[in-house]
MARLO-928281 format. One line per 10 residues: number of its first residue (from 1); their letters; for each residue x, y, z of C-alpha. Coordinates in nm, 4 decimals, always signed. Example, Ala and Ser with C-alpha at 12.3 -4.5 7.8 and 13.67 -1.06 7.14 Angstrom:
BEGIN
1> AS> +1.2300 -0.4500 +0.7800  +1.3670 -0.1060 +0.7140
***
This chain:
BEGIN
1> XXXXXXXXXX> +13.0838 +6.6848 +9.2125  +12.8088 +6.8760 +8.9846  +12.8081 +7.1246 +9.2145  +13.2051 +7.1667 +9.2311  +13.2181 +7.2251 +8.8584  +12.8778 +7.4233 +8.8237  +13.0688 +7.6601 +9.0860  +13.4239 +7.6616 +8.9199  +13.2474 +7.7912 +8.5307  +13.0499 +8.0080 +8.6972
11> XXXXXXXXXX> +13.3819 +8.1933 +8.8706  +13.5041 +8.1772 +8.4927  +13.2311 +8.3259 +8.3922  +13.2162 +8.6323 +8.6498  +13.6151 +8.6444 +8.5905  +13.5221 +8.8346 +8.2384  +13.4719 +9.1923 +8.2411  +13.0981 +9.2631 +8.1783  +13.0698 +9.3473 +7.7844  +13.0185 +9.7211 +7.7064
21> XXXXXXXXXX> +12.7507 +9.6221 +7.4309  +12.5603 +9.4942 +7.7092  +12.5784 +9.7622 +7.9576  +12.4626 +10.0075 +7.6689  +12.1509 +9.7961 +7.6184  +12.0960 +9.7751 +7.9719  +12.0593 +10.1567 +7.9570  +11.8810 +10.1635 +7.6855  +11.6501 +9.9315 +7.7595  +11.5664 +9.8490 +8.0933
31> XXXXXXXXXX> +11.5257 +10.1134 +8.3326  +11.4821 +9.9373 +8.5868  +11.8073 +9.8608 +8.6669  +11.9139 +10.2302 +8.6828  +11.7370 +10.2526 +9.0208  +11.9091 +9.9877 +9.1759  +12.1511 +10.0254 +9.4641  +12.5409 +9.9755 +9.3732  +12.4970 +9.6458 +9.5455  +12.1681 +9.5167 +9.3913
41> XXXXXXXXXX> +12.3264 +9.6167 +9.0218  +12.6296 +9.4233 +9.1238  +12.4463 +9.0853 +9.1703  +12.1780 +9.1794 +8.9067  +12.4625 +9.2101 +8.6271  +12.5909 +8.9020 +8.7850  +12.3364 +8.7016 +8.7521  +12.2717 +8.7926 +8.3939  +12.6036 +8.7470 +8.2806  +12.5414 +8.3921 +8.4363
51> XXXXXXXXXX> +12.2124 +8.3609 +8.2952  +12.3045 +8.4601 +7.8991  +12.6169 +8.2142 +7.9374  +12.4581 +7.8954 +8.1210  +12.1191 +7.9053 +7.9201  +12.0739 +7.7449 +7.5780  +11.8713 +7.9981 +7.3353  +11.6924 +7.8947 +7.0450  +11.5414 +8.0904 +6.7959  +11.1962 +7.9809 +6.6505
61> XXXXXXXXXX> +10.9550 +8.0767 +6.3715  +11.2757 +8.1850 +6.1816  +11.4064 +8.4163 +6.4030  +11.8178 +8.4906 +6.4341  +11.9071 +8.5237 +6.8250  +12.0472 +8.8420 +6.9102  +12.2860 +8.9873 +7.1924  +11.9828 +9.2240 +7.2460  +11.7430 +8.9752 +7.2825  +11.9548 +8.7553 +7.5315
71> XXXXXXXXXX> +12.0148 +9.0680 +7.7325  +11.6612 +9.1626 +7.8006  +11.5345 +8.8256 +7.8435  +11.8161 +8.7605 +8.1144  +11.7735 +9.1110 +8.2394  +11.4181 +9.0389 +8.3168  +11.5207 +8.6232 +8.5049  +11.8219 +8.8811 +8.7297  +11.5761 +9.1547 +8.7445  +11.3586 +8.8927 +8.9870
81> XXXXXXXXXX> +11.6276 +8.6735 +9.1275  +11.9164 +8.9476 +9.2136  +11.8624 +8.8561 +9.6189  +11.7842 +8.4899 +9.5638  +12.0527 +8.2117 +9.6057  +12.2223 +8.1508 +9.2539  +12.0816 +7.8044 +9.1928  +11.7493 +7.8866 +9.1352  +11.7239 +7.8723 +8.7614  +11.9538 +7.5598 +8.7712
91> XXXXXXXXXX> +11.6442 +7.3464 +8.6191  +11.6111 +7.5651 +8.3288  +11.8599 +7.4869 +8.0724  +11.6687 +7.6226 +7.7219  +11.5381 +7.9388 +7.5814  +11.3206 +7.9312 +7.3072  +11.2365 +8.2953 +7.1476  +10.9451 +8.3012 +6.8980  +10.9141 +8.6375 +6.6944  +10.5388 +8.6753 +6.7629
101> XXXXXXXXXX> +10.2638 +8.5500 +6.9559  +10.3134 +8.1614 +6.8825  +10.0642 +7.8095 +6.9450  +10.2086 +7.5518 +7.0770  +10.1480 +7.2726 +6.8762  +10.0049 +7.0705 +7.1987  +9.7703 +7.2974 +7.2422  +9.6195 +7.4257 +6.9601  +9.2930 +7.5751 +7.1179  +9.5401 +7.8354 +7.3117
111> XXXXXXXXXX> +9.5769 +8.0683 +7.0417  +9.7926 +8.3846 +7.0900  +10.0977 +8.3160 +7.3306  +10.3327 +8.5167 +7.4540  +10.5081 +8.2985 +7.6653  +10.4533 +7.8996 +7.7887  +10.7462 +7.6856 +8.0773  +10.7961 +7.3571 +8.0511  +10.8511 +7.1547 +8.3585  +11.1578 +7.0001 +8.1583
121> XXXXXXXXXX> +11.3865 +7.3014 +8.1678  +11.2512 +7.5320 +7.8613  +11.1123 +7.8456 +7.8645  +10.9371 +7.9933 +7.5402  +10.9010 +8.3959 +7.4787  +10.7536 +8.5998 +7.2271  +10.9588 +8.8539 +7.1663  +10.7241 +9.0816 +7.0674  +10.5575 +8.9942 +7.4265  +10.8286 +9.0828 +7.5808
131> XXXXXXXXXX> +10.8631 +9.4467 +7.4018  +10.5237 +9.4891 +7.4974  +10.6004 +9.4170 +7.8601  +10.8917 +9.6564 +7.8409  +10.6932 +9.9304 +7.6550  +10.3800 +9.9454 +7.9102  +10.5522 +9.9154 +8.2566  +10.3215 +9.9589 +8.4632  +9.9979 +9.7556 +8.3817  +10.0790 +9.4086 +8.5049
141> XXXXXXXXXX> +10.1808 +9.2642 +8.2006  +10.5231 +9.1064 +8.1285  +10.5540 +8.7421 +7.9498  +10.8932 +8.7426 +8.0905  +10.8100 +8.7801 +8.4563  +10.5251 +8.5781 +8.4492  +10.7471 +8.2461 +8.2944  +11.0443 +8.3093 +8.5141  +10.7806 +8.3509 +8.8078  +10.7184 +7.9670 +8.6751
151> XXXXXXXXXX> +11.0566 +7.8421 +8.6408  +11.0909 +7.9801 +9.0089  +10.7561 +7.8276 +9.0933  +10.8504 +7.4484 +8.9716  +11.2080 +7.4482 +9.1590  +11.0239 +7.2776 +9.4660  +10.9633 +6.9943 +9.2328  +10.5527 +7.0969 +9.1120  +10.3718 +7.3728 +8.9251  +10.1607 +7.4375 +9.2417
161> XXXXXXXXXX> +10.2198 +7.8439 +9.3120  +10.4844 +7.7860 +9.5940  +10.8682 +7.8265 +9.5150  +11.1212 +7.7115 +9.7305  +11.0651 +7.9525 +10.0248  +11.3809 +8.0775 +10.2537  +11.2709 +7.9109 +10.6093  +11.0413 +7.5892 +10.6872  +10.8289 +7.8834 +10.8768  +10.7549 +8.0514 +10.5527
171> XXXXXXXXXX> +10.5277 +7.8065 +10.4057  +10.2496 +7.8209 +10.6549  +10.1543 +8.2462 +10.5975  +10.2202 +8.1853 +10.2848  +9.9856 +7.9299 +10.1968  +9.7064 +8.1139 +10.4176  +9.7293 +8.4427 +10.1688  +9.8073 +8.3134 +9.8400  +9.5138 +8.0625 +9.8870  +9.2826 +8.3316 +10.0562
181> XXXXXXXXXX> +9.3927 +8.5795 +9.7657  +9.3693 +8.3056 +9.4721  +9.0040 +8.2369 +9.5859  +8.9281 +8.5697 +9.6143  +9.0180 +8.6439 +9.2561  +8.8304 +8.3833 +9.1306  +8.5378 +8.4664 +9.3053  +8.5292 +8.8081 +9.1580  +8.7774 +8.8512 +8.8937  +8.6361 +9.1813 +8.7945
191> XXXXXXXXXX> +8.7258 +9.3521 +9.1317  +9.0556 +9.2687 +9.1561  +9.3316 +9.4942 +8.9954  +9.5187 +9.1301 +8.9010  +9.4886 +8.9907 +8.5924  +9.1995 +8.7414 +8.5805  +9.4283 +8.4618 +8.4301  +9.5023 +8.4182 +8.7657  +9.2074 +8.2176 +8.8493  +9.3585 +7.9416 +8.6444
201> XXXXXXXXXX> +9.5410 +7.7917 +8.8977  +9.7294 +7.8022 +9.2035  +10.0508 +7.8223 +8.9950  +9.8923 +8.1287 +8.7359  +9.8227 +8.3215 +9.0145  +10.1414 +8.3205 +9.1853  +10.2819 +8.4385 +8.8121  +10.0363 +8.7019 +8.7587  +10.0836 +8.8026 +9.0922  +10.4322 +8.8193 +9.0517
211> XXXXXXXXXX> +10.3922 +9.0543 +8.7455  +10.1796 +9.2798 +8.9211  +10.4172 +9.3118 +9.2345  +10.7390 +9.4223 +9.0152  +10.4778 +9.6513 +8.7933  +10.2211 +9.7691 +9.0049  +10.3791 +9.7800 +9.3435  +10.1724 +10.0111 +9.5322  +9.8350 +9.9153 +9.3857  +9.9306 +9.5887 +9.5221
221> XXXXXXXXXX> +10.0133 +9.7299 +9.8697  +9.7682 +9.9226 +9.9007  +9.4811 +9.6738 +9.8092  +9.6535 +9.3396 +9.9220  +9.8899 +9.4358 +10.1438  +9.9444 +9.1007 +10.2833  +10.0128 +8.9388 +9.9313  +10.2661 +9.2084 +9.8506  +10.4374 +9.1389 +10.2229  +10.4303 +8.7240 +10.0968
231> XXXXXXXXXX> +10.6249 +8.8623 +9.7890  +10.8293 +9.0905 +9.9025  +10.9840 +8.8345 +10.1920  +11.0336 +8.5700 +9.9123  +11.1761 +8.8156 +9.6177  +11.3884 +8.9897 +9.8888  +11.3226 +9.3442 +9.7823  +11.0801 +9.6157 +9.7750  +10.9461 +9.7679 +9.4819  +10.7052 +10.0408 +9.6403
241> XXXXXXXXXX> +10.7679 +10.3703 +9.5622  +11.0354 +10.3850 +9.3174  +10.9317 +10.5559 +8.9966  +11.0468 +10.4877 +8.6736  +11.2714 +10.7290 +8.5014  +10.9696 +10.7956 +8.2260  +10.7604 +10.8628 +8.5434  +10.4869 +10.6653 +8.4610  +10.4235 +10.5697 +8.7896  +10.5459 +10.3714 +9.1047
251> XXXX> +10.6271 +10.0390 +8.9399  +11.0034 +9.9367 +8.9751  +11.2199 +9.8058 +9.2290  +11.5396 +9.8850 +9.4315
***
């Protein structure tokens, strides 16, 4: 029944034209999406549309929620899940948007964040986290990516680096290189062109390798070319050698 009416707004939804205001920010600020095949932009402006409308966004620390806000944040959740089914931000319902780097209040010794999912359905940006992410493409660093890589993450019920794969025949390969690869990192973090955060867990490294496979795709498939096959079967798409319009580098996707 939850599923009828889930599917009948969302047809409401997609029944609107997509807003002008939106496109222009689109343009203006993500690039990415220029590169993408008629197709791919079809379900990627799909998808946001869906996302900006569905999601509940909060603004914290005293900051107003903005169109242009919503659109990049949503740009970044389509930007990742364009080929995967539509449910798979179901779970997430909230979107909390702190100006700055913020502590949660739970965790005080974590000073400094740009970006923290709950298991309950909330995700929590920094907004200037995710300008930064926007403004250095190519270095492996996006809060966005790395929390929707998360939300993804914690659809197959845990926080345990392993979303909800496409085939029951997926799981084994992909346990033997994200677990060879995790340990790996962790056993010499300063070797590895992934972010050391990694090492936290099982479930940080599948993030932070998620951020490095949209931003630094041929590093990745050059030096773990087995990871970046793991992540480019689940993602559905292939980032390597598309170049920015800036050309900074290879580091977006088609």
């Amino acid at each position: 029944m939850f599923g009828i009416v889930r599917a009948w707004r969302r047809r409401k939804i997609l029944s609107r034209p997509f807003p002008p205001t939106w496109e222009a920010i689109i343009l203006r600020r993500l690039p990415f999406a220029k590169l993408m095949d008629a197709a791919e932009a079809h379900r990627f402006r799909a998808r946001l549309q869906l996302f900006v409308f569905e999601k509940h966004w909060v603004g914290a620390g005293g900051l107003a929620i903005s169109e242009e806000m919503q659109v990049v944040i949503a740009g970044a959740a389509a930007r990742m899940a364009r080929n995967l089914p539509l449910d798979v931000y179901n779970h997430l319902s909230e979107v909390v948007i702190y100006p700055s780097d913020f502590v949660n209040p739970e965790d005080e010794e974590r000073n400094g964040m740009a970006g923290e999912a709950h298991h309950f359905g909330t995700v929590v940006l920094s907004w200037d986290g995710v300008n930064e992410g926007l403004a250095y493409p190519n270095e492996g660093f996006d809060p966005a990516l790395h929390e929707f890589a998360h939300v993804l993450d914690v659809s197959s019920g845990y926080y345990d680096g392993t979303p909800v794969l496409h085939s029951g025949k997926d799981y084994e390969p992909w346990a033997e290189v994200m677990t060879r690869r995790y340990r790996e990192l962790c056993e010499a973090p300063y070797d590895s062109f992934l972010d050391d955060y990694g090492c936290e867990d099982e479930a940080e490294f599948f993030a932070v390798a998620t951020e490095a496979f949209f931003e630094m795709p041929d590093i990745m498939r050059e030096q773990a070319p087995d990871l970046y096959a793991q992540l480019r079967n689940y993602y559905r798409l292939d980032p390597h050698q598309v170049v920015d319009e800036n050309d900074h580098g290879n580091c977006d996707d088609q």
